[in-house]
Structure formats: structure tokens, C-alpha cells
N, C-alpha and C positions, 0 to 999 in steps of 0.2 A: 228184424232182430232188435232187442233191446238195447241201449247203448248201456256205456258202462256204468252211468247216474241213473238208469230209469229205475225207477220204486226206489229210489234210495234216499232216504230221510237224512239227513245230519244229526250226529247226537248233540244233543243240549250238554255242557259242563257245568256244572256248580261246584263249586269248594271256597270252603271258609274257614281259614286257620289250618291249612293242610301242611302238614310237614314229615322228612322223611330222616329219620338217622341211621346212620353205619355203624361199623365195631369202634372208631372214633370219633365219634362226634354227628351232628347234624349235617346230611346233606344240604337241605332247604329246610325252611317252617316259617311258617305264618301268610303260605301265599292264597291269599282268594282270586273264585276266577269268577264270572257269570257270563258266560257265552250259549247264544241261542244256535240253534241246527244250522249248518251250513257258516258258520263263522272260517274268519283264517285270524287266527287266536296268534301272532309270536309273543317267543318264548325267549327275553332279552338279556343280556348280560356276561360279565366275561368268564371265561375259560374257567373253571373251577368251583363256577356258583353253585354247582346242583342243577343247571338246566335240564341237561339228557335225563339225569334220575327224575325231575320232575316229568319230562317229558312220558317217562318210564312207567312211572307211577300212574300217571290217569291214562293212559294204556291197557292198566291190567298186569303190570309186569314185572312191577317190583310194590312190594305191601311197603305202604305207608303207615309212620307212627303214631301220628297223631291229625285232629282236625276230622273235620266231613268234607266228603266230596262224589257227587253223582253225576256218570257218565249215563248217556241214555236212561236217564231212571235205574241206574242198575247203582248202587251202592259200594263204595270203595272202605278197607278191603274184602268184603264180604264175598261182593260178586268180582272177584277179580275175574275169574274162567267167562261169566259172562262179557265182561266187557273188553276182553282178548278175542272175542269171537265176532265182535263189531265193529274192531279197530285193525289198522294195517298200516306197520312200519315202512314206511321206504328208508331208504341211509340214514344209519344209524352206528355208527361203527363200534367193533366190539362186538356188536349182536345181531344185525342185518346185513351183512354188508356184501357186494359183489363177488365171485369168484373171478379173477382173472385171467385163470388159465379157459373159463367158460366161456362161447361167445353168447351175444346175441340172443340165437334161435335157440341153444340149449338153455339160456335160463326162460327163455320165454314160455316152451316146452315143458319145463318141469314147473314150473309155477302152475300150470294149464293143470297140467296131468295133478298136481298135489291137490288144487281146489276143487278139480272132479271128483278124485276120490276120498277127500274130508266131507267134502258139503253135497257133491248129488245126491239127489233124492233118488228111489230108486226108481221110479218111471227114468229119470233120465239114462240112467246105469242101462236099461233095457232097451234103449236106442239102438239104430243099427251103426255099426263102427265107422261108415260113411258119415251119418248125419253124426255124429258126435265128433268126427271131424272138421267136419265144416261148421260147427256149432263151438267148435275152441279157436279153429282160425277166425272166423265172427270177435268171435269177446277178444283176441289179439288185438286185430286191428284197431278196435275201438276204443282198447286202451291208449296202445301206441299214439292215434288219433288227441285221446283228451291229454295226453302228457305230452304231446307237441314232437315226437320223436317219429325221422320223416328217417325210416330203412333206408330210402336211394340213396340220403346225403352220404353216409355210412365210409367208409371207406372200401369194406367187402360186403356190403350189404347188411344181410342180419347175419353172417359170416364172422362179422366182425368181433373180434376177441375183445373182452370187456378193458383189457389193458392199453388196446387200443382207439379209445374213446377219450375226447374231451371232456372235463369235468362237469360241461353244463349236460351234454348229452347223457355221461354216467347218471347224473340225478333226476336226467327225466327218464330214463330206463327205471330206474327203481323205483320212480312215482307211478310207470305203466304196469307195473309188475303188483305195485300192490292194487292198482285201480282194478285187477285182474278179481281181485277177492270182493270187488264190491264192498268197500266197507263202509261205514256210518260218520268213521273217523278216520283219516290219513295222518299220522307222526311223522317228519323229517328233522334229523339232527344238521347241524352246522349248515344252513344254508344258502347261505353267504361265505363260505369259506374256500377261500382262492379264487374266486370270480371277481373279474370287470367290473367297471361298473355297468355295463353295458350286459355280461352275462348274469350278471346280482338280478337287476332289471327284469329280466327275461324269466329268471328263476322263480323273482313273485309275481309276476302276471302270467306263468304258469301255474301257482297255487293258488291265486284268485278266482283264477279258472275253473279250479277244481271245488274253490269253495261256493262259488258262483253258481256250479251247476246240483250242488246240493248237498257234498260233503265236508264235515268239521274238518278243520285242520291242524295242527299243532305244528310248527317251524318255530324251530332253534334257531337263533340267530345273534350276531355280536352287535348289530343296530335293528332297530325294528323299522321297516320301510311305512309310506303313506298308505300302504294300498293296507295294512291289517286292521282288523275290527276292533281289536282287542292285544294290549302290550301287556305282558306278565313280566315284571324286572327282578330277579333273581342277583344278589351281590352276595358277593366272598365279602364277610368282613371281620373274621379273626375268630378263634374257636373259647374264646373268652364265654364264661357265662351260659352257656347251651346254645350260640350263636352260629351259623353255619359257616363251616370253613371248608378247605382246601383241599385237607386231608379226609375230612368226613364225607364228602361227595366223591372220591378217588375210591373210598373203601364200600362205600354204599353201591357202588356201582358194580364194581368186582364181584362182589356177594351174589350177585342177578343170575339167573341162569338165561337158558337162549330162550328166545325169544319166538 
């Protein structure tokens, strides 16, 4: 069985002079990127910069105002829908974010069940409901595996309700969850936020991991660690002049629909 990297390319980013605005003002502008397939690209800077909406934006997710910028070859905002189709959010709050009343095995489940029925082909659709079972338990496992998320430690196993999960565990659930889609690109927001140093740590030599075995990454973060390829630095610094502020990045974000 294929694991959850195999055939998977990383997308290449470029952007030069990329900037995004709201109903008030400039989320970001002027950020360039040049990351090759398989990078772990953070995305740095404090609370209010425009991060997530950057992050957002070479996602597919929110249309950017101004600048050039190509994810996989596909053209931003032109190809937005293509480049949503390559890419895959883990935490993201606002727009991806956990159920908590959900455990576990039910989001693992319906992620399963949602990517069978967006993306299989129909040879697979015509499987027998045996082997398309054990063909979704397969790609579980192997997610959970590349996101470092070990079910026994659990407290009820995959039982376990998402509310009650420690925060390192909550974000490698959502990194299993999108490696479930196979994408090109993995997106996490704040990740580094509320972690040890010790679970910080753990968080990016799990997205090393991921970038390591061959997909882009994009991680938000309030300091950029040793282990990324590439720091994108993103500041708040007063909404003077078309300059990006506070409030511009607050309303630019709002505006997004889901994700």
C-alpha cells in the first residue's frame, strides 16, 4: 500500500510583490517567496501581521490584490480552485478547525469518507466495500504514522473526544487529517502557540517530516525555528499610507468563506 508521501510532489511557490487587502486596509503586500517542492517555508511575525491571510492566500483561499505568485505552476488569483485542490489546511482557526464534541475515529472517518467521495476515481467507487475498507483503514494508519500520532498513547484510544487532547496531539491530528488528502501542500496556522519548548520542538520535526518526505509546507509562527528552509517575516506596522495594519488583516480575513 502506498504511503501517504508516495507520488507526491511538493508544490514549488513563487511570489513577488504579493499583497492582499480588506474593507480596511492592507492585510500584507510586498511579500516575495521562492520555495522549491518539499520546502517547510515559516510564515513569521506577530499576531495581526496578515500571516493566516497570507497563509490563506497561496492556499487558494482568499484572492489576493496585488503582485504574482505560482503555486505548482498554477497562477494566483486565476487558479485559485486549482490550487485548493493541491493544498490542505491542518489548524487553522476560524476555517479548519476541530470539532470537539467529535472524537478521534469520527473525524478520522469522515475525512476518509469526504476524500473517497470528492477525489475517487471510479474504478475505485466499484471496489468491493470490504476492500474499500481496508483501503481507508490503510491510508488512516499511515497518516496517523507520518503525523507521529500513536492511538494507544490516547487516553480512550481513537475514542478519544478532540476536547480531550493535548495541544501537541490536537495538531498532529489535524496534520493526519490533512496528509489523508494527499496534498502537494500542507498550511498550519499558529504553531507554536501554547507549546513548551519541548512540544514547539516536536511540532517542527514533525513538519520537517513532512517536508522531508516530499510535501510543501507553509507554518505560521511567532519565531521561525532552525529546522525551516525559508522565513517569510510579515509585520504590523500602522495602516499609514497603504501600509498593512491591524485592522486590515482582521477584516480581510472575516471576508473568507470556509475553507
Amino acid at each position: 500500500m502506498d504511503s501517504p508521501h508516495s507520488e507526491v510532489t511538493g508544490a514549488a511557490i513563487r511570489a513577488e510583490g504579493f499583497g492582499l487587502k480588506g474593507p480596511r486596509g492592507w492585510a500584507f503586500r510586498g511579500v516575495g517567496i521562492d520555495a522549491a517542492p518539499g520546502s517547510l517555508v515559516a510564515v513569521a511575525g506577530p499576531s495581526g501581521s496578515g500571516r493566516t491571510c497570507l497563509l490563506l492566500a497561496l492556499t487558494g483561499r482568499m484572492k489576493p490584490a496585488e503582485g504574482r505568485a505560482r503555486v505548482a505552476g498554477h497562477q494566483l488569483p486565476r487558479k485559485m480552485a486549482a490550487v485548493r485542490r493541491i493544498s490542505a489546511l491542518g489548524h487553522v482557526p476560524g476555517v479548519s478547525e476541530l470539532d470537539p464534541a467529535f472524537t478521534v475515529a469520527e473525524h478520522l472517518r469522515e475525512r476518509v469518507m469526504l476524500q473517497r467521495r470528492y477525489d475517487g476515481s471510479v474504478r475505485a467507487l466499484l471496489r468491493s466495500p470490504a476492500r474499500r475498507r481496508a483501503e481507508s483503514r490503510a491510508r488512516i494508519d499511515e497518516a496517523l504514522a507520518a503525523a507521529g500520532l500513536d492511538l494507544a498513547s490516547l487516553p480512550k484510544r481513537d475514542h478519544t473526544s478532540v476536547r480531550d487532547l493535548e495541544r501537541l496531539e490536537a495538531l498532529r491530528l489535524t496534520v493526519a487529517l490533512a496528509l489523508i488528502q494527499r496534498p502537494r501542500l500542507l498550511a498550519v496556522d499558529d504553531t507554536d502557540l501554547k507549546l513548551s519548548d519541548a512540544e514547539r520542538a516536536a511540532a517542527w520535526a514533525l513538519l520537517r517530516s513532512v517536508a522531508d518526505a516530499g510535501t510543501t509546507v507553509l507554518a505560521v509562527c511567532s519565531e521561525a525555528p532552525a529546522e525551516a528552509d525559508i522565513t517569510v517575516v510579515t509585520t504590523e506596522v500602522g495602516a499609514k499610507d497603504g501600509a498593512p495594519n491591524e485592522e486590515g488583516a482582521a477584516d480581510a480575513f472575516a471576508t473568507t468563506g470556509s475553507a
